[in-house]
DSSP file (Angstrom, degrees, kcal/mol; ACC not computed):
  #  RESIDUE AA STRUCTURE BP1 BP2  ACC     N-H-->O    O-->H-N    N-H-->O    O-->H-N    TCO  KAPPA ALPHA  PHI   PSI    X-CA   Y-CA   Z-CA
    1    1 A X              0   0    0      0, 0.0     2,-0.3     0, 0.0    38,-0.0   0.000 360.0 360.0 360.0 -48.9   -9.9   12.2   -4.7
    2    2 A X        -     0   0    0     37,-0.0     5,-0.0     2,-0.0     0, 0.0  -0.981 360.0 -94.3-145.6 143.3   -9.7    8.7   -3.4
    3    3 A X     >  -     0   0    0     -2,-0.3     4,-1.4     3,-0.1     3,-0.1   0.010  31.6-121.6 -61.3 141.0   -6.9    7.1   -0.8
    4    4 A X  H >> S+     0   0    0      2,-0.2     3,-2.0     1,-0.2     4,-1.0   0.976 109.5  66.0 -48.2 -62.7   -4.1    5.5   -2.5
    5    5 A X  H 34 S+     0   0    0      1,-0.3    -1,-0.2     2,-0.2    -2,-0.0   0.691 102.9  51.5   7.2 -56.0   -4.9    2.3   -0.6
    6    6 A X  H 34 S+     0   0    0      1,-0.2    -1,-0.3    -3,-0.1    26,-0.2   0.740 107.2  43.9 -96.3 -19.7   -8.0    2.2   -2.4
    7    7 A X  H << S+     0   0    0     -3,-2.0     2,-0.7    -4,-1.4    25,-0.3   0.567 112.1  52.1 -93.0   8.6   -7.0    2.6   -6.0
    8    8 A X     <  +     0   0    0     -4,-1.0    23,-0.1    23,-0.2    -1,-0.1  -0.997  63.2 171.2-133.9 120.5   -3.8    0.0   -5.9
    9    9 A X        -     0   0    0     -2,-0.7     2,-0.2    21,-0.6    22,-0.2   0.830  63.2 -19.2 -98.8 -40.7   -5.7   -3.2   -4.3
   10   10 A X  E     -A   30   0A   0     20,-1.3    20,-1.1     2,-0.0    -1,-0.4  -0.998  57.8-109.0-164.9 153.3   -2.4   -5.7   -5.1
   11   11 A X  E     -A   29   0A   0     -2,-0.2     2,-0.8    18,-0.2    18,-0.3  -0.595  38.6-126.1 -88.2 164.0    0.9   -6.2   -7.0
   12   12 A X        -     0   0    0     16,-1.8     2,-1.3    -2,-0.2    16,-0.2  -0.875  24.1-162.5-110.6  96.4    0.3   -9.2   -9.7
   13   13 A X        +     0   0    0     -2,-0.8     2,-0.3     4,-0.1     3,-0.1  -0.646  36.1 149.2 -84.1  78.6    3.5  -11.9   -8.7
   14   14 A X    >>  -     0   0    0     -2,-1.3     4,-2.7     1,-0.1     3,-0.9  -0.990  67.7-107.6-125.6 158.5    3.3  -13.6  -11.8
   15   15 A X  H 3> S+     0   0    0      1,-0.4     4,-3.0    -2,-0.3     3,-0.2   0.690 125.9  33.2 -20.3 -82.5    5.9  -15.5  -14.1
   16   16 A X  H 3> S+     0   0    0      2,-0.2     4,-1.7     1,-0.2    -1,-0.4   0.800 110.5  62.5 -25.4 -50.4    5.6  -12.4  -16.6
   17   17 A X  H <> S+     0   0    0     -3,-0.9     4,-0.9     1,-0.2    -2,-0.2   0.973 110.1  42.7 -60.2 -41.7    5.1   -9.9  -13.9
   18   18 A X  H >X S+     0   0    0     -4,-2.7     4,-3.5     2,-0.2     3,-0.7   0.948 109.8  53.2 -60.2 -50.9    8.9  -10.8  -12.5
   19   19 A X  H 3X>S+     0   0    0     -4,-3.0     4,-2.4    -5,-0.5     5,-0.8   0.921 108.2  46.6 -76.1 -20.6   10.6  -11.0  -15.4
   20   20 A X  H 3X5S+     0   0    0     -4,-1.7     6,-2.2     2,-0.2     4,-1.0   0.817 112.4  54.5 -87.0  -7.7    9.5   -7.5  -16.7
   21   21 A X  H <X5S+     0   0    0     -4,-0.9     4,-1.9    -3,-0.7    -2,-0.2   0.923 113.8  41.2 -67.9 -55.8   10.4   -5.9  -13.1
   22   22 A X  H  <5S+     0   0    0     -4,-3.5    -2,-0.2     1,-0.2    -1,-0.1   0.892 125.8  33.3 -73.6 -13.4   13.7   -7.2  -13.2
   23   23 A X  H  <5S+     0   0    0     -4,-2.4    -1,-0.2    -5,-0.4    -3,-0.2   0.896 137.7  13.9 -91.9 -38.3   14.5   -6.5  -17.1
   24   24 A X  H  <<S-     0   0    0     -4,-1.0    61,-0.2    -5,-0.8    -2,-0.2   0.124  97.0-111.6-134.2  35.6   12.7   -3.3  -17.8
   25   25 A X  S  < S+     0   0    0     -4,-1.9    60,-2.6    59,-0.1     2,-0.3   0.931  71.6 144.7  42.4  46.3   11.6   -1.6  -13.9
   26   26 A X  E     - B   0  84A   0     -6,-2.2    58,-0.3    58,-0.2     2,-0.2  -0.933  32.2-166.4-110.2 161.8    7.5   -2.5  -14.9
   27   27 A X  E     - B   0  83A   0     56,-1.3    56,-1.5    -2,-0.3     2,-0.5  -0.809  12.5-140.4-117.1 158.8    5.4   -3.4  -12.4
   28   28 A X  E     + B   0  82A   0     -2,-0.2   -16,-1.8    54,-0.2    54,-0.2  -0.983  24.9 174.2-121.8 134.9    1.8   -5.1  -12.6
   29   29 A X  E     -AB  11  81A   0     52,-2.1    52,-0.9    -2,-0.5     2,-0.2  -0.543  31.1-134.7-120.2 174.2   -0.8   -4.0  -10.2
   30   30 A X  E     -AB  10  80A   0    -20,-1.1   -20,-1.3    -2,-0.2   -21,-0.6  -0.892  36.9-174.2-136.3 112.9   -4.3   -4.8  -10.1
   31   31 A X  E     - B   0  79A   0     48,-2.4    48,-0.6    -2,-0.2   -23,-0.2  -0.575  33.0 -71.8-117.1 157.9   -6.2   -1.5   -9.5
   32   32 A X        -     0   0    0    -25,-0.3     3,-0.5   -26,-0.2   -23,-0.1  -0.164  49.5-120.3 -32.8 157.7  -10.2   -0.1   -8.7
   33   33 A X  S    S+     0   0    0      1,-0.1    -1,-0.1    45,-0.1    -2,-0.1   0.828 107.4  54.8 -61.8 -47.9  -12.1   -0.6  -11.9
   34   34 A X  S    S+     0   0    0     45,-0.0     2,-0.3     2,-0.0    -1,-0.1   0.050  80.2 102.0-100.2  19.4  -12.7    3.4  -11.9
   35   35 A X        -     0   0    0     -3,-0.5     2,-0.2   -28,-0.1    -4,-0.1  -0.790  58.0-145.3-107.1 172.3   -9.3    4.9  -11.6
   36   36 A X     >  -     0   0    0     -2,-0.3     4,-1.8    21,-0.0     3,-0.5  -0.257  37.2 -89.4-112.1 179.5   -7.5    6.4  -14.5
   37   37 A X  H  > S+     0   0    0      1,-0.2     4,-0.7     2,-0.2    -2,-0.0   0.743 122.5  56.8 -65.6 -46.3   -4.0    6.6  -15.6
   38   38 A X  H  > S+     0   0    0      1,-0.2     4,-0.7     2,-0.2    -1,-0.2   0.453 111.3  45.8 -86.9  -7.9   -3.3   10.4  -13.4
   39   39 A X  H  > S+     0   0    0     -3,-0.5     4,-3.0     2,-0.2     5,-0.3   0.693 115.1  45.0-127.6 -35.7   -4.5    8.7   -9.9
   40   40 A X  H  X S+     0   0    0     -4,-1.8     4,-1.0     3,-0.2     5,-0.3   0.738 112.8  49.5-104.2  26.8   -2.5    5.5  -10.3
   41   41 A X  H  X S+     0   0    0     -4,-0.7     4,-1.7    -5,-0.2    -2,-0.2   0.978 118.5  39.2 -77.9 -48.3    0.4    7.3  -11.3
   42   42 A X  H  X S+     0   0    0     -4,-0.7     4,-2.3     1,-0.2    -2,-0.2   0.657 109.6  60.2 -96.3 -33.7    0.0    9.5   -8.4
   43   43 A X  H  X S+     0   0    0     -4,-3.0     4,-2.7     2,-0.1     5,-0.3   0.951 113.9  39.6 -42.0 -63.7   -1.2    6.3   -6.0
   44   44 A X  H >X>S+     0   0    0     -4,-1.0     3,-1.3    -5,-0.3     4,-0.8   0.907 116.0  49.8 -61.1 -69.5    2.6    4.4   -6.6
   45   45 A X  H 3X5S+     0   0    0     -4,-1.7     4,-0.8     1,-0.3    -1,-0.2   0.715 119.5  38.9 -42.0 -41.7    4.6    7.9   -6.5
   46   46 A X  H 3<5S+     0   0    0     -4,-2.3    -1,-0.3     2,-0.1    -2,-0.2   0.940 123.4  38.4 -80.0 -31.8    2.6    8.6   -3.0
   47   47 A X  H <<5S+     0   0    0     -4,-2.7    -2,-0.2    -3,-1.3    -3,-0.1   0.985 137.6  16.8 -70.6 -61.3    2.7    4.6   -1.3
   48   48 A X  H  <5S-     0   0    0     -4,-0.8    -3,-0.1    -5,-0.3    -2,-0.1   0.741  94.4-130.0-112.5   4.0    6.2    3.9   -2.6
   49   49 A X     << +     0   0    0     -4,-0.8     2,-0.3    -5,-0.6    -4,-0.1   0.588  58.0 135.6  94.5  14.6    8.1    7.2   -3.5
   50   50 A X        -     0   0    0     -6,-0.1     2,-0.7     1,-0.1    -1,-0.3  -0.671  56.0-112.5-100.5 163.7    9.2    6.3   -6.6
   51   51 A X        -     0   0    0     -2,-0.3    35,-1.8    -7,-0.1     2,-0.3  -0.646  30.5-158.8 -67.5 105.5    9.2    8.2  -10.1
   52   52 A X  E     +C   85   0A   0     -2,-0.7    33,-0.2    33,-0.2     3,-0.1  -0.805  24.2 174.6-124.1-175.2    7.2    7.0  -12.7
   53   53 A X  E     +     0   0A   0     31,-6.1     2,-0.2    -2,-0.3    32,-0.2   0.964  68.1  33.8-109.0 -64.3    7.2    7.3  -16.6
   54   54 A X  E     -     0   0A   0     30,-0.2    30,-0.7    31,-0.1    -1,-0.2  -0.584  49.6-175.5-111.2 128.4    4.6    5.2  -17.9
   55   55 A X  E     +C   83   0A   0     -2,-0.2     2,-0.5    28,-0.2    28,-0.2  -0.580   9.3 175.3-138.2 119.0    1.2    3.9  -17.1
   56   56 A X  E     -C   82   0A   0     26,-2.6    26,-2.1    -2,-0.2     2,-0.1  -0.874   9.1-164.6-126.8 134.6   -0.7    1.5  -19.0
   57   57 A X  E     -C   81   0A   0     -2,-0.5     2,-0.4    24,-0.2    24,-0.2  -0.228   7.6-174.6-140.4 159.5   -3.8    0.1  -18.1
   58   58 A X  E     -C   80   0A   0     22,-1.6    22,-1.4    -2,-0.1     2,-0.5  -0.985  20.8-136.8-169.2 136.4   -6.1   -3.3  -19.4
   59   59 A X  E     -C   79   0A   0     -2,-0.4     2,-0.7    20,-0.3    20,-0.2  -0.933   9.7-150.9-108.2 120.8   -9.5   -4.2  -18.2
   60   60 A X        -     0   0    0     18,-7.0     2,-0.5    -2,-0.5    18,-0.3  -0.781   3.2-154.7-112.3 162.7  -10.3   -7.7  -17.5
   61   61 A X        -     0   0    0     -2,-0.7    16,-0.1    16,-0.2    15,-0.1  -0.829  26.9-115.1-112.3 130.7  -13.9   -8.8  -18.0
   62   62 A X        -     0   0    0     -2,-0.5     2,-0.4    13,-0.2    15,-0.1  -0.446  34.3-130.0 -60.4 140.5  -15.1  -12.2  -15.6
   63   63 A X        -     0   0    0     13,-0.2    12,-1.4    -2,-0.1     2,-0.7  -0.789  23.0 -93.8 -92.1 148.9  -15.9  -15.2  -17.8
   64   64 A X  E     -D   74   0B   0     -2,-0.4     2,-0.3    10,-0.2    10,-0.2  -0.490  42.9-169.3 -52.8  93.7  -19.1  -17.3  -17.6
   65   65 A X  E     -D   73   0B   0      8,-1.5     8,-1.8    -2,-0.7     2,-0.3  -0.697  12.6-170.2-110.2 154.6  -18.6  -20.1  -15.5
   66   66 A X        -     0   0    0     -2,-0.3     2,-0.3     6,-0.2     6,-0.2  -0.965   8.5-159.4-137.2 140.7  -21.1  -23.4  -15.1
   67   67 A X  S    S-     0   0    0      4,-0.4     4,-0.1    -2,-0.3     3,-0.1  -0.824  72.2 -65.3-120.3  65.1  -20.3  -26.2  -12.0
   68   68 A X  S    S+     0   0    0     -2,-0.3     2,-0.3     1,-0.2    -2,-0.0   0.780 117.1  89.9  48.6  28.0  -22.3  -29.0  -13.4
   69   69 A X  S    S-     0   0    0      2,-0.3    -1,-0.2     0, 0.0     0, 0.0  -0.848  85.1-113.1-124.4-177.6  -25.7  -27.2  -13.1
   70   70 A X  S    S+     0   0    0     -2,-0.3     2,-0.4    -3,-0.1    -2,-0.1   0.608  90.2  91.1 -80.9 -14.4  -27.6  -25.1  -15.0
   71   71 A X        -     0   0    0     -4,-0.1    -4,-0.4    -5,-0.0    -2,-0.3  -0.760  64.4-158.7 -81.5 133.2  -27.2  -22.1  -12.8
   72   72 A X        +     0   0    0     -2,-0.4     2,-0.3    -6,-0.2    -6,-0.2  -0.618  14.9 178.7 -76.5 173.0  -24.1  -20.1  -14.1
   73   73 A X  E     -D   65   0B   0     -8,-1.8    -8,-1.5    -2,-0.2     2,-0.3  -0.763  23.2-131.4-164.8 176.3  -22.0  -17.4  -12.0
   74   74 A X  E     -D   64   0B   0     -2,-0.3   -10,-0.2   -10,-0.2     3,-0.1  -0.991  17.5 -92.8-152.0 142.5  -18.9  -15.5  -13.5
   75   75 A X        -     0   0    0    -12,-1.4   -13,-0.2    -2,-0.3   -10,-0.0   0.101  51.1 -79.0 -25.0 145.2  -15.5  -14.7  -12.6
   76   76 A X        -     0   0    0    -14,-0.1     2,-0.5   -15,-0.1   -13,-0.2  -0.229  39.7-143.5 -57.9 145.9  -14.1  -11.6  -10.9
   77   77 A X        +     0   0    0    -16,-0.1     2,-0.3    -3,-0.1   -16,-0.2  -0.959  30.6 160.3-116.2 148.0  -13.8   -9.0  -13.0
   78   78 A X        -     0   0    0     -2,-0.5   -18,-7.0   -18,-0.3     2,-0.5  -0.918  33.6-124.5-147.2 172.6  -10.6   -6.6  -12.4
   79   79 A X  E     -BC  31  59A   0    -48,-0.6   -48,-2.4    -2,-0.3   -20,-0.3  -0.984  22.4-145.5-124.9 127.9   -8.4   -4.0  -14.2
   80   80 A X  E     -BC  30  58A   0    -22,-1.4   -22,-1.6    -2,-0.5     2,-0.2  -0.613   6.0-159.5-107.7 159.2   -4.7   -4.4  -14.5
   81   81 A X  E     -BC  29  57A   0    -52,-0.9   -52,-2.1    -2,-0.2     2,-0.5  -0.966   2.3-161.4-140.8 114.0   -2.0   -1.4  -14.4
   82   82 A X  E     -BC  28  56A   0    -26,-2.1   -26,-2.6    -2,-0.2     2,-0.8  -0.937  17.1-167.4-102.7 110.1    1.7   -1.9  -15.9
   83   83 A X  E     -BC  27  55A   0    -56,-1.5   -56,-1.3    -2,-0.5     2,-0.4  -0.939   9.1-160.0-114.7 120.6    3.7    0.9  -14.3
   84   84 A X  E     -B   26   0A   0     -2,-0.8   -31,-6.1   -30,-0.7   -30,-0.2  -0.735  15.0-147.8 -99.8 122.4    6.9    1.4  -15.8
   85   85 A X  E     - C   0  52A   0    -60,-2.6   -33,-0.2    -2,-0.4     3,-0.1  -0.397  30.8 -83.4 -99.9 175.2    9.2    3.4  -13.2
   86   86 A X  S >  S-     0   0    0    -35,-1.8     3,-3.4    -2,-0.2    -1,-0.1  -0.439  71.4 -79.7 -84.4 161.3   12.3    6.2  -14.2
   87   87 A X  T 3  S+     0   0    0      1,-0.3    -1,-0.1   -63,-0.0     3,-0.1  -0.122 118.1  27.3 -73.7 153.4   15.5    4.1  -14.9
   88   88 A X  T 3  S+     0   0    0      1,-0.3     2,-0.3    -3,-0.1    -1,-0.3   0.806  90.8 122.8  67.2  23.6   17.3    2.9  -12.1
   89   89 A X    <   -     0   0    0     -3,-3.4    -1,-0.3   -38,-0.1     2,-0.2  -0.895  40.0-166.3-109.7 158.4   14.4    2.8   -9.7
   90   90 A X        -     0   0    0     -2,-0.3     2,-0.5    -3,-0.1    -4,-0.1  -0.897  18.6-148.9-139.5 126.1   13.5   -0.3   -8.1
   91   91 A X        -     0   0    0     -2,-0.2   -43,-0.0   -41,-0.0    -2,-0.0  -0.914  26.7-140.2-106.0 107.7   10.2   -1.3   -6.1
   92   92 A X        -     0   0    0     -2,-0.5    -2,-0.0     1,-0.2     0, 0.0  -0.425  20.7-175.7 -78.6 146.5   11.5   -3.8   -3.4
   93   93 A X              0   0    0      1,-0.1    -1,-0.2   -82,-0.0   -82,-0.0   0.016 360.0 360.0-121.1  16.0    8.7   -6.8   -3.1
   94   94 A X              0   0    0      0, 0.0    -2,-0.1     0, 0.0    -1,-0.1   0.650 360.0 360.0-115.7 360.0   10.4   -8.9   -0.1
């Protein structure tokens, strides 16, 4: 339906995101708002060839933010993807 490319926007390199790649093969993406569980399972398998088991998926909502005016604006809003891969695969990030 829609290019991998475009439903996996970035991997998430944070503090948490590392340590569960190296302990337990998850990864953290940050994916389109409007794919499902079946497109970015099928997104990883086709960009980096690997198996995966799991995918579990988290909407984040922008917060209200105010810069010493009255006007307010908000934060990005994005949807995160923890893809847990078959044991003894590896996604290399370097």
């Amino acid at each position: 339906m829609h290019l991998s490319t475009q439903i996996i926007r970035t991997i998430r390199l944070t503090e948490k995101a590392t340590l569960l790649g190296e302990s337990q093969s998850k990864y953290v993406f940050e994916v389109a708002p409007h794919a499902n569980k079946v497109e970015i399972r099928k997104a990883i398998e086709e960009l980096f060839g690997k198996k995966v088991l799991a995918v579990n998926t988290s909407n984040h909502f922008g917060k209200a933010r105010r810069q010493r005016t009255a006007a307010a604006g908000r934060s990005a809003e994005w949807k995160k993807a923890v893809v847990t891969l078959a044991p003894g695969e590896r996604i290399e990030l370097a």
